[in-house]
C-alpha positions in Angstrom: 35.5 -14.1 -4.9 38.2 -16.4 -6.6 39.2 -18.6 -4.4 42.4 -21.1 -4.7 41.2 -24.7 -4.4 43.5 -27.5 -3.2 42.7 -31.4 -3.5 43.4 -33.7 -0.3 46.5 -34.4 -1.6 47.9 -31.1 -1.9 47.2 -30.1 1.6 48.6 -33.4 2.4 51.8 -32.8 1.0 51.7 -29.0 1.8 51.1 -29.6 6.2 51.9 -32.8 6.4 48.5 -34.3 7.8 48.1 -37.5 6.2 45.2 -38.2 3.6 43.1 -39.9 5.9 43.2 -37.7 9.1 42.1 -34.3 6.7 38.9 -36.5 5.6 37.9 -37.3 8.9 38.8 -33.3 9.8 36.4 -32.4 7.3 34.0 -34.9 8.4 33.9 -33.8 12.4 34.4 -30.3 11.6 33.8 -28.9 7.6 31.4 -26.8 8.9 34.6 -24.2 9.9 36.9 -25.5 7.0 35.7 -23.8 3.0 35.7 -26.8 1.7 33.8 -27.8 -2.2 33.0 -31.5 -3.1 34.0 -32.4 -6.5 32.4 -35.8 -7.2 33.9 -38.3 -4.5 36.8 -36.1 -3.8 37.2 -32.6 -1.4 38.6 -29.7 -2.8 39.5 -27.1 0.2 40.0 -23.3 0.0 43.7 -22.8 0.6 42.5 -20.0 3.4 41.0 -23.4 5.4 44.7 -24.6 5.5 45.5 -22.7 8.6 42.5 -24.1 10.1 43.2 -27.5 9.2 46.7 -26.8 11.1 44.5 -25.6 14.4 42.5 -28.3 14.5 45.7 -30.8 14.1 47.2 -29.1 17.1 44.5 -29.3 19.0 44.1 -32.9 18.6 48.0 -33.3 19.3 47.6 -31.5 22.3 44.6 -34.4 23.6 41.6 -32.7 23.2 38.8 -34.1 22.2 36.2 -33.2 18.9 34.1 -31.2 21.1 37.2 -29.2 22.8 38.6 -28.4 19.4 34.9 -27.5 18.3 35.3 -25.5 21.3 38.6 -24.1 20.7 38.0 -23.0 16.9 34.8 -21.0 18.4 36.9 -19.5 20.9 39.6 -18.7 18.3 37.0 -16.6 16.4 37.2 -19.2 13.1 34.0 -19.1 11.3 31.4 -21.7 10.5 31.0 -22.0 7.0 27.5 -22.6 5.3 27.1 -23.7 1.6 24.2 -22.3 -0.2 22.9 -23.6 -3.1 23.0 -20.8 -6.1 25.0 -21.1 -9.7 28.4 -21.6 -8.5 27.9 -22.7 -4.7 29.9 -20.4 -3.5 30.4 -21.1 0.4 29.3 -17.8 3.3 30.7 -17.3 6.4 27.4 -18.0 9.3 27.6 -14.8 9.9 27.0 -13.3 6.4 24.1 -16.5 6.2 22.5 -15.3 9.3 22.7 -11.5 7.8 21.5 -12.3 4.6 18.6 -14.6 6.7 18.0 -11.8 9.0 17.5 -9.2 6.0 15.1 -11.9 4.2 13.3 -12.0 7.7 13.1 -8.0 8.3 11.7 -8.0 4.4 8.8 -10.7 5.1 8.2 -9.3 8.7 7.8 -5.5 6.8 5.9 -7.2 4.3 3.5 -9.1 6.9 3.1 -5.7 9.0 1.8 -3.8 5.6 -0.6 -7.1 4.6 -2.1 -6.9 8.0 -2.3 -3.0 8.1 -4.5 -3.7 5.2 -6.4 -6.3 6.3 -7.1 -4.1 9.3 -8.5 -1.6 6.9 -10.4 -4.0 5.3 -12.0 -5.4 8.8 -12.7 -1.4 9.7 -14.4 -0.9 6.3 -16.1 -4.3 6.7 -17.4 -3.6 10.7 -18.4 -0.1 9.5 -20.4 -1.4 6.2 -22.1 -4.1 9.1 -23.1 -1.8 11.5 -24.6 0.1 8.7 -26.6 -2.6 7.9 -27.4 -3.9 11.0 -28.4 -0.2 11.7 -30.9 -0.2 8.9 -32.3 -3.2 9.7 -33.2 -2.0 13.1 -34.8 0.4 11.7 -36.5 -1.4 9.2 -37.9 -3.7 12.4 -38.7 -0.7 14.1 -40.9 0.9 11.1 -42.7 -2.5 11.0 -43.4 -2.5 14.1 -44.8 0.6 14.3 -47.1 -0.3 10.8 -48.3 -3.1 12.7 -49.1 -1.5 15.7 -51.1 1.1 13.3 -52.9 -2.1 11.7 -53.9 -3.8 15.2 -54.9 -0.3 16.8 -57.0 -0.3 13.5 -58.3 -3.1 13.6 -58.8 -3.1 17.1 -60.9 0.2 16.4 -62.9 -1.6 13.8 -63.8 -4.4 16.5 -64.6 -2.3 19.2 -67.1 -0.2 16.5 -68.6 -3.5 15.4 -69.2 -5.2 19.0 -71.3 -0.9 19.8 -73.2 -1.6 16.8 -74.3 -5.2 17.8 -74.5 -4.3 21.9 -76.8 -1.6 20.3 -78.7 -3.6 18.4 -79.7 -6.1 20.9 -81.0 -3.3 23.7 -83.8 -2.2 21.1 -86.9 -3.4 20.7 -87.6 -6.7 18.4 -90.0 -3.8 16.5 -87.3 -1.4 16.2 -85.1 -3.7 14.6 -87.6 -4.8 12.0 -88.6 -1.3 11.1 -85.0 -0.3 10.7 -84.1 -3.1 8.2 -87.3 -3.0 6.4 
């Protein structure tokens, strides 16, 4: 995309529009003129010299900055974004915001797949939990069950002992010697 590059000058002596009027046009309104700064001076696209003519008849005909800004949107002229690559080539807004909403539909897609797989990974994760959380259950269970086994045991034990002793004490003192001895 070769474009034909005119200084302030040159569009000055090609329309007419004096050297200071075409600065201030690209100052209120380069964002619809292809314009490229070359150290303190503009260089604009010829195809922005048409422009430059629309928005100096719009200002002869008493409008003000924001009708003209109105007028050039109404007249279908583009805005004009610079982006910064090797030869800073100026896009149209509408090419920007294609390019931008491209970009965007590539992150989104990429942001849907990352999340798909953090899903998975959250599924795997719950799953692997409740596993756990299944055998500890069951872990609580069986030691409750053991303990139960020990305290009925015990319990056994006790109740045994306590016989033995209640037996003890309803026989004779004589009985009681004889059987140790």
């Amino acid at each position: 995309m070769d474009e034909e590059w005119l200084s302030i000058a040159e569009v000055e002596k090609s329309t007419g529009i004096p050297d200071r009027t075409i600065r201030r046009y690209v100052a209120q309104h380069g964002h619809h003129l292809n314009t490229r700064k070359n150290h303190r001076n503009y260089l604009i696209a010829k195809n922005a010299v048409s422009v430059l003519a629309q928005i100096r008849d719009q200002y002869a005909r008493g409008r003000s900055s924001d009708q003209v800004e109105a007028a050039l949107a109404e007249n279908g002229v583009p805005m004009m974004i610079t982006v910064s690559n090797e030869d800073a080539t100026p896009i149209s807004l509408s090419e920007a915001l294609t390019n931008l909403r491209q970009k965007l539909g590539d992150s989104l897609s990429l942001i849907g797949s990352e999340q798909h797989q953090m899903r998975k990974e959250m599924e795997f994760l719950r799953e692997e939990l409740l596993e756990k959380l299944d055998r500890q259950q069951q872990l609580a269970k069986d030691m409750e069950r053991e303990r139960n086994r020990m305290l009925d045991f015990r319990d056994k034990e006790l109740v045994l002992q306590v016989r033995k002793l209640l037996e003890n004490k309803r026989r004779p003192w004589w009985r009681k010697l004889s059987r140790q001895a």
